[in-house]
Residue, then its C-alpha position, 0 to 999 in steps of 0.5 A: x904572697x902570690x896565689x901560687x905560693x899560697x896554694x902550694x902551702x895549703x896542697x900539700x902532699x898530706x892534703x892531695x891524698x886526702x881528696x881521693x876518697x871514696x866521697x870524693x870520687x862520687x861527689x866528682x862523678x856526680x858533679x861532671x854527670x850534671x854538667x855532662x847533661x846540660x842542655x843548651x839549644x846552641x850546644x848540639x843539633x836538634x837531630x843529635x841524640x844523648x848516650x845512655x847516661x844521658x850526655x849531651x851529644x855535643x861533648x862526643x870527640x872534644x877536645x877538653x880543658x880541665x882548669x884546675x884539674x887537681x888529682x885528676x877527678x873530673x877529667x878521668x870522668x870526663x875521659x869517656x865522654x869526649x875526645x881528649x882531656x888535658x888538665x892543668x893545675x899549679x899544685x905539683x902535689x895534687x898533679x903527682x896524685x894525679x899522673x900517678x893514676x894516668x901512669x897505672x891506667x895507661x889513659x892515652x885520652x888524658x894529660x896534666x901539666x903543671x900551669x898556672x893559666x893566670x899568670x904564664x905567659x903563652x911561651x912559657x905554658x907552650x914549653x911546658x905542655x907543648x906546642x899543641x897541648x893548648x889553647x883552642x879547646x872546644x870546652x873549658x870545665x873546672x869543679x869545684x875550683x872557682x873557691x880556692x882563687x882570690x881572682x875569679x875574673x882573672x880566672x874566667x879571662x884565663x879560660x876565655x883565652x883557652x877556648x876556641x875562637x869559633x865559639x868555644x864554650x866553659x862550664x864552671x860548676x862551684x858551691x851554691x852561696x844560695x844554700x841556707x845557713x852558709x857560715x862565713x868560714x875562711x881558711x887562712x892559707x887559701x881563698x874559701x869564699x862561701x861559695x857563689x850565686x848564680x848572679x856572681x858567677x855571670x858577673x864574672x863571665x860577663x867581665x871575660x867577654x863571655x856570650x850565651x851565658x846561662x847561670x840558671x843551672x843548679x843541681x844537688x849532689x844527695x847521699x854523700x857518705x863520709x867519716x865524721x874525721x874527713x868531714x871535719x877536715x873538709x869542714x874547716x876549709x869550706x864555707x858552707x852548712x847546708x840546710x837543703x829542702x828535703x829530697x825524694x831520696x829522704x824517705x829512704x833515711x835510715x831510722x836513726x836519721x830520726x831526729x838527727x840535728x848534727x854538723x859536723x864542723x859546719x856540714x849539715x848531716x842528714x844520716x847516719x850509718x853505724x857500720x856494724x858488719x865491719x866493725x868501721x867507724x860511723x859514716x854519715x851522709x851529706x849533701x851539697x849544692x852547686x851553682x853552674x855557670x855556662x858561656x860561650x867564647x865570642x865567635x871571631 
């Protein structure tokens, strides 16, 4: 069974609307933030200046690659950051989620094609997407995607390609193996592997030809709050029970955090938040880890 098939079995319609949560978008919003600020000598001039939110000058006028682009997260937080955003993704599913947002915004930044980078040829993405839509891209990004591929060295060659040949550089942020207790949990419909080291996700961008690859980059996302019912859907798809170091944050916990020693089907929970003015369920806080990795297309 191809990756293809294996993925539109497990994104269904029911599983595409469960990724826009309100958790969602801010673990999303977060995740393209830290990428947005990566600082790299090679990245911007000297003399050019970050925006308010801190965003490095060399993403101003990009034209950008979301691989993987789901239902649109990461590129609609991109959007505003960049000149151009077009995303691509092999679950139509996921992308009706997706261009049903681009159609109520009216985003003429932003695009989404049903592609598979992996296994299309060039022809065949063209007549899709058409003819100027690909390749030549002056940044790949893909979140929390690299989890879902049996193949990640097929998929770093995939964004290699896409890229710029002037030195074009990707972003590639995912779940951080490093975390403590990681539980070795596997859907059986798609690849989840327990997250990636930051030695793994270079080994994969060495093998695509990558140059300038930095994977010392990581970055906590704290204060997620979520519904016991959705973490435990997420958690019996994903790899990983976080037991992180205590942040800054902690000294805000609510007190009934006091004591709390809780997963929720392999999530480590750090609050808990009652809810009792509206009378909703119990939300409970999270956090995640993420490993990034950056390269840069080989100049021709």
């Amino acid at each position: 069974m191809s990756e293809q098939t294996i993925n539109d079995k497990h994104f269904t319609a029911e599983t595409a609307a469960k990724y826009d949560t309100p958790a969602t978008f801010r673990l999303g919003k977060e995740v393209v933030l830290n990428i947005l600020r990566y600082k790299h000598d090679k990245l911007a001039l000297a003399s050019a200046t970050d925006n308010a939110d801190g965003v490095n000058a060399f993403w101003a006028g990009k034209k950008v690659l979301d691989f993987a682009c789901g239902t649109g997260i990461t590129s609609l937080n991109l959007a505003p950051h960049v000149g151009q955003v077009v995303g691509v993704d092999i679950s139509d599913e996921m992308l009706a989620v997706f261009n049903h947002k681009l159609q109520s915004t009216n985003n003429s930044k932003v695009s989404a094609h049903s592609i598979n980078l992996l296994e299309e040829d060039d022809e065949t993405m063209a007549a899709k997407a058409g003819p100027d839509e690909l390749f030549n891209f002056d940044a790949v990004v893909s979140a929390l995607a690299y989890h879902h591929i049996d193949d990640i060295d097929s998929a770093s060659r995939a964004i290699y390609r896409q890229l710029n040949p002037k030195g074009g550089w990707a972003f590639v942020a995912d779940l951080a193996k490093d975390t403590v207790n990681v539980v070795d949990k596997t859907s059986p419909n798609v690849p989840h592997p327990t997250g990636f080291s930051g030695a793994e996700l270079a080994q994969t961008f060495h093998a695509a030809g990558f140059v300038n690859i930095d994977s010392s980059y990581s970055f906590v996302v704290d204060g997620i709050w979520d519904t016991e019912e959705r973490i435990s859907w997420f958690g019996k798809h994903h790899a990983l029970s976080q037991d992180l170091p205590p942040l800054e944050s902690d000294k805000h916990l609510s007190p009934l955090a006091v004591g709390l020693n809780k997963e929720i089907e392999g999530i480590r929970v750090y609050d808990v938040n009652p809810q009792p003015d509206n009378g909703g369920p119990p939300l409970y806080m999270y956090r995640m880890k993420f490993n990034v990795v950056v390269g840069q297309r080989l100049e021709e």
